[in-house]
Structure formats: structure tokens, C-alpha cells
N, C-alpha and C positions, 0 to 999 in steps of 0.2 A: 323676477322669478324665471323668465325664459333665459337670463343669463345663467343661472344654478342649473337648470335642466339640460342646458347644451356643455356645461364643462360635466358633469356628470356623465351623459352619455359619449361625451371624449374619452374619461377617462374608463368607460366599460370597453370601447374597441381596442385603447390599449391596451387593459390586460389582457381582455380575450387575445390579441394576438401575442402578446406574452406567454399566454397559454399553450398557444398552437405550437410556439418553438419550443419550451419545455419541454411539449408531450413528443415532441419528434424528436426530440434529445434522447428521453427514456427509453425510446424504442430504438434509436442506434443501442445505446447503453446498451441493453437489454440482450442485442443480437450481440455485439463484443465479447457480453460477460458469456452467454453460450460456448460460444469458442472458445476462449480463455479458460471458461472451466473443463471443456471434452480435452483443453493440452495439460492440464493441471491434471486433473484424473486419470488423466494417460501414462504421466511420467511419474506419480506418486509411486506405484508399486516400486520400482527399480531404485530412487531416489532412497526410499525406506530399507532395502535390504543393501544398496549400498554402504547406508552411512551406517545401520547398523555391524555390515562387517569390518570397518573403519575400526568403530568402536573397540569391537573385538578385538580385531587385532592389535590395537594400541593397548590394549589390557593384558597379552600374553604374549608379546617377543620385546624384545629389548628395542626402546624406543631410540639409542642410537643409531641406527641400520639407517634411517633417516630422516634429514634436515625440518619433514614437514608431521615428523611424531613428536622430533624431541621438546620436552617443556623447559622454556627458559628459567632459571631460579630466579632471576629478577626481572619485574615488567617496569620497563622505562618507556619503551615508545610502543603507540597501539594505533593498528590502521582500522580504522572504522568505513564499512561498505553502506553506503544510507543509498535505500531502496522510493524513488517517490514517483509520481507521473510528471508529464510535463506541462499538463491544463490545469487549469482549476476547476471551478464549479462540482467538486465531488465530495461534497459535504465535509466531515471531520476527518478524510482519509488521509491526507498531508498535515493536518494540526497535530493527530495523534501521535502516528509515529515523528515527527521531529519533536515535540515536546519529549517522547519516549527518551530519543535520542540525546535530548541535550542535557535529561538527568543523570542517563550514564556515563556522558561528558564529565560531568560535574561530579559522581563517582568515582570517577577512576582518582581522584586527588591534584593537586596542584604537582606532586613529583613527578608524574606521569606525560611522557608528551604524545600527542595524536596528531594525525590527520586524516582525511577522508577523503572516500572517492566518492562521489554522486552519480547518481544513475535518476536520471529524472529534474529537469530544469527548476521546480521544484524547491526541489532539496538545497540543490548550488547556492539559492538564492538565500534560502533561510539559513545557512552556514555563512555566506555573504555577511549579510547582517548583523550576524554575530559575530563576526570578526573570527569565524574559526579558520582553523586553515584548508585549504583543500588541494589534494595531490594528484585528483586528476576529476576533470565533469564530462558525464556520455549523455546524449539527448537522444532521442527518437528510436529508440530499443525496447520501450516498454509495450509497445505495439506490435499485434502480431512478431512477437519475438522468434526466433532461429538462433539456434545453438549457435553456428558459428559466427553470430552476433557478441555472446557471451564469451568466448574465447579468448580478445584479445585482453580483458576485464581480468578472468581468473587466469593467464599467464602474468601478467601483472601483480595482481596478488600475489603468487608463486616465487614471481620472482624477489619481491621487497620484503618475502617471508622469510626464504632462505640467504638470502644477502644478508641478514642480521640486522635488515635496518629496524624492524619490527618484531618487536617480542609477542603480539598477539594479535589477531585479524578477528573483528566483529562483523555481523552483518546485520542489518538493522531493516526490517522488512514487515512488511502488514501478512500477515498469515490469512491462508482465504478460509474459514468456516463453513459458512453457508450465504446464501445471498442476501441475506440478513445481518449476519456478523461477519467480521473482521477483524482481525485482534493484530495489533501490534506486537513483534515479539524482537528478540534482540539475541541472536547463537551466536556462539561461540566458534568458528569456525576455525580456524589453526592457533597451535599446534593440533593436531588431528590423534583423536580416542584420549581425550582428557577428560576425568572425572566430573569435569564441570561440563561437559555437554552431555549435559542431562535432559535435554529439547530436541528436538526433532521437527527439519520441514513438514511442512501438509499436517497440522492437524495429527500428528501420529501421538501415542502416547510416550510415557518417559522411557529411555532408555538406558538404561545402569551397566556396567562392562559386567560380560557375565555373565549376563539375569538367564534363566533359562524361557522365562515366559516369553523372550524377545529373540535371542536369538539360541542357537540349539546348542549344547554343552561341546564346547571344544577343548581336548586338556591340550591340543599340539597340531601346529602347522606346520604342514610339509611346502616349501616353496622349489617348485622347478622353472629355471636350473637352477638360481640363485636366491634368495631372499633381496639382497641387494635389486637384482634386477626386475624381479619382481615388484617390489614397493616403488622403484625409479618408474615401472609402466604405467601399475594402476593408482598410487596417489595423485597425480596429478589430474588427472581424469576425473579422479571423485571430488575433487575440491571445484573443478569445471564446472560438473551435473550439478552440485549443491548450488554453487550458486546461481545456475540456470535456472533450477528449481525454487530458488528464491523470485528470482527476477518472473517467472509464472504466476506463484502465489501472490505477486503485489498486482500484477498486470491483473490476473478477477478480480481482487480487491478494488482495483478502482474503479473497473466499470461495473460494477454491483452496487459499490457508492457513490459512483455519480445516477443510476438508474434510481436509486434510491431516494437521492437528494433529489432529482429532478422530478420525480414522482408527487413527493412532497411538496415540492412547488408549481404542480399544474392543480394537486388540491389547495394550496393555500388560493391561488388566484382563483379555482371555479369560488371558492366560498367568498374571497372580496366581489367575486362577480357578481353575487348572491346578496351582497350587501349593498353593492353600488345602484343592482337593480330594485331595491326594496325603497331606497334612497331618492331615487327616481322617479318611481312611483308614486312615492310619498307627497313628493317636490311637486308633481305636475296635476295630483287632487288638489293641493294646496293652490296651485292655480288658478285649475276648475272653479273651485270652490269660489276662491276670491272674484274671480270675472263674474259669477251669475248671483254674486254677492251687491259686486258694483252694479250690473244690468239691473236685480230690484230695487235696488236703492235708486237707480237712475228715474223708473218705472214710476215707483213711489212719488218720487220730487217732481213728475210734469203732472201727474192726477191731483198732486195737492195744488 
């Protein structure tokens, strides 16, 4: 019995100190996801009436002016952006969106060919495995992220968009909700104002070329000095911000999910503590009991 009462109460200091890292997990987490959200909330307005004018404008001038409006007739090769962290322990935040992803893989048809960039060690790993291809992996960016982090990422995009090597660019990214949710989502990212992006970073609602509830009725664009030169300054730049804004929305996604998931695991362990110690308890009356059980019994047999 004093062998049961001491692995017992080993294994209560274990969890309890399991507990104590958890809970100082959640509380990094916790301060991360803060941050993350005041950069996310910051850059949604801009991000939003960007890509909205994107839209527009790919709805009302002639998408050969160029290279990053026009729509291919045929999709042979598709660059996919997979958005992931580079830790684990963040609950279902790297499960969801790579399963997401490997159905759109699986989507796109056998005629189709892909590769991807990975943002997040992660990701690389779970394409790894699957024997997908990968054309290029970035680590340690999802943290405290800085634009000119994302730069060298969307010129690259830019550039395997416009060299024809790629007829379509996906991005593949956890949408941040609330700290609660986080959704997997999967845009469409170039060619740029195509019908089919119909999604919007942050959380925003659908937007349709056009709609006037989204953006304000335009019948005509004045470009100074050139339309040319104009599209050559600011597409590029918005395809940058977008995926900046991507690489945001995944960054509170995952420490809102690991806060989350760690949370749930300082309560799963107080409850096994709660049982270990019930356990224990139990264990050391059963001793009691038994020792002043033997002492009458002992008592009994000298009086007889």
C-alpha cells in the first residue's frame, strides 16, 4: 500500500508541474495573440479597400494592360502559398488548414501541375510527406512579422506569375475570427479582380465586381499619366499587402490556438490532479484502515 501512495503522489507532482508550463504557455500565447491582433486590426482597413479596388478595377478596364489581371484560358500549373507556424502544440491550427489544403491539391485534377511555397516549418514538413513539391520554404517570419519580411515572398510570387510559369497563385491561410475561431480559408490571389475572388482577407464579407454595397459605383477610370504605368506601380504592392495580410491573420490564428489548446490542457491536468488526489486519498484510508485493522486483530490474539 505505501508502494501505491508514493507512485501516486509522483505522479500528482508530475502533472502539477506539467501544469505550471501549460499555464505559462498560455500566458506567452495570450500576450502574442494581443499583439498579433492590434497588427491585424490595424492593417485590415487598408487591406480591405485595397483589394476591393483590385477587384474593381479588374472588372472595368481591359485586363491586358497587365500581366497580373490577365486570366489565363487554360490552368496547367498553380503556385500554392501554404500559410503554417513553425511550433506545434497549437491545437488543430496546422491539421486544419493542411488537410484544407491537400483537398484543393486533390481538386485541382491530375492534369494540373502545382507547387508550393511554405511559410512556416510546419507546412514544408506536411508537403514533405506527401511527396508534394515545394518551390521554395521561409521559417521564422510568422513571428512578430515586418513587411519587409514579406517582400522577398510576394516578388517572387510576382515574378513566377508573370513569367508564365504559373497560370494561378493560391494562398492557403487560417483566417483569424476571433480568439475563439479560426477558419481556414483558401483565395485566390492572381490573376488579380477575377470573378472567382469572391473572399476577402480579415474576416471581411463577399465581394462581387461592382456590388455597390462594397465598393462605390464606378462607370470609368481616369489613370495619370498612364494606365500602364499606373497598374506597373500599384499592383504589385497590393499583391505584397495581401499577402502580408495573410501572413497576420495566420500569425493570431496560432497563438490564439495554441492559448487555447494550452488552456485546455492546464484544465485537463488540474482535473487528473483532482483525481490522482481523490486516488490518494482513497489509497492511504485503505491503509489506515488496514494497519488499525491488523493492531485489533493483533490486540484480540495476546487477550485470547
Amino acid at each position: 500500500m505505501a508502494v501505491q501512495t508514493r507512485t501516486i503522489r509522483r505522479r500528482i507532482k508530475s502533472v502539477t508541474n506539467t501544469r505550471k508550463i501549460t499555464k505559462a504557455m498560455e500566458l506567452v500565447a495570450a500576450s502574442k495573440m494581443r499583439k498579433a491582433m492590434q497588427s491585424v486590426l490595424g492593417t485590415r482597413p487598408y487591406a480591405r479597400l485595397a483589394w476591393n479596388a483590385v477587384i474593381s478595377i479588374g472588372s472595368k478596364i481591359d485586363t491586358s494592360l497587365h500581366p497580373l489581371l490577365k486570366e489565363r484560358k487554360q490552368v496547367k500549373k498553380v503556385l500554392l502559398l501554404l500559410l503554417t507556424s513553425d511550433r506545434g502544440l497549437a491545437g488543430g491550427f496546422n491539421t486544419n488548414i493542411i488537410r484544407k489544403t491537400i483537398e484543393q491539391i486533390k481538386a485541382l485534377g491530375e492534369g494540373v501541375e502545382f507547387q508550393t511555397i511554405c511559410i512556416g516549418k510546419r507546412g514544408a514538413d506536411a508537403m514533405r510527406r506527401a511527396n508534394h513539391p515545394i518551390l521554395a520554404s521561409f521559417t521564422e517570419i510568422t513571428n512578430n512579422t515586418k513587411f519587409e519580411e514579406v517582400l522577398p515572398i510576394g516578388r517572387m510570387v510576382i515574378h513566377e506569375f508573370t513569367n508564365g510559369d504559373f497560370d494561378r497563385v493560391l494562398v492557403a491561410y487560417t483566417d483569424f475570427v476571433s480568439a475563439l475561431t479560426q477558419k481556414p480559408v483558401i483565395l485566390e490571389l492572381l490573376p488579380l479582380g477575377t470573378p472567382e475572388q469572391m473572399q476577402t482577407l480579415g474576416n471581411m464579407e463577399e465581394v462581387k465586381p461592382g456590388s455597390e454595397s462594397q465598393i462605390a459605383a464606378v462607370s470609368e477610370y481616369t489613370f495619370e499619366p498612364s494606365p500602364q504605368a499606373v497598374l506597373d506601380r500599384i499592383l504589385p504592392r497590393l499583391v505584397e499587402t495581401m499577402i502580408y495580410q495573410a501572413v497576420l491573420e495566420s500569425a493570431a490564428s496560432e497563438h490564439s490556438s495554441r492559448m487555447m489548446a494550452m488552456r485546455s490542457a492546464s484544465d485537463a491536468a488540474g482535473d487528473m490532479i483532482d483525481s490522482l488526489t481523490f486516488a490518494y486519498n482513497q489509497a492511504r484510508q485503505a491503509g489506515i484502515t488496514q494497519e488499525i485493522a491488523e493492531i485489533s486483530s493483533g490486540k484480540a490474539a495476546l487477550e485470547s
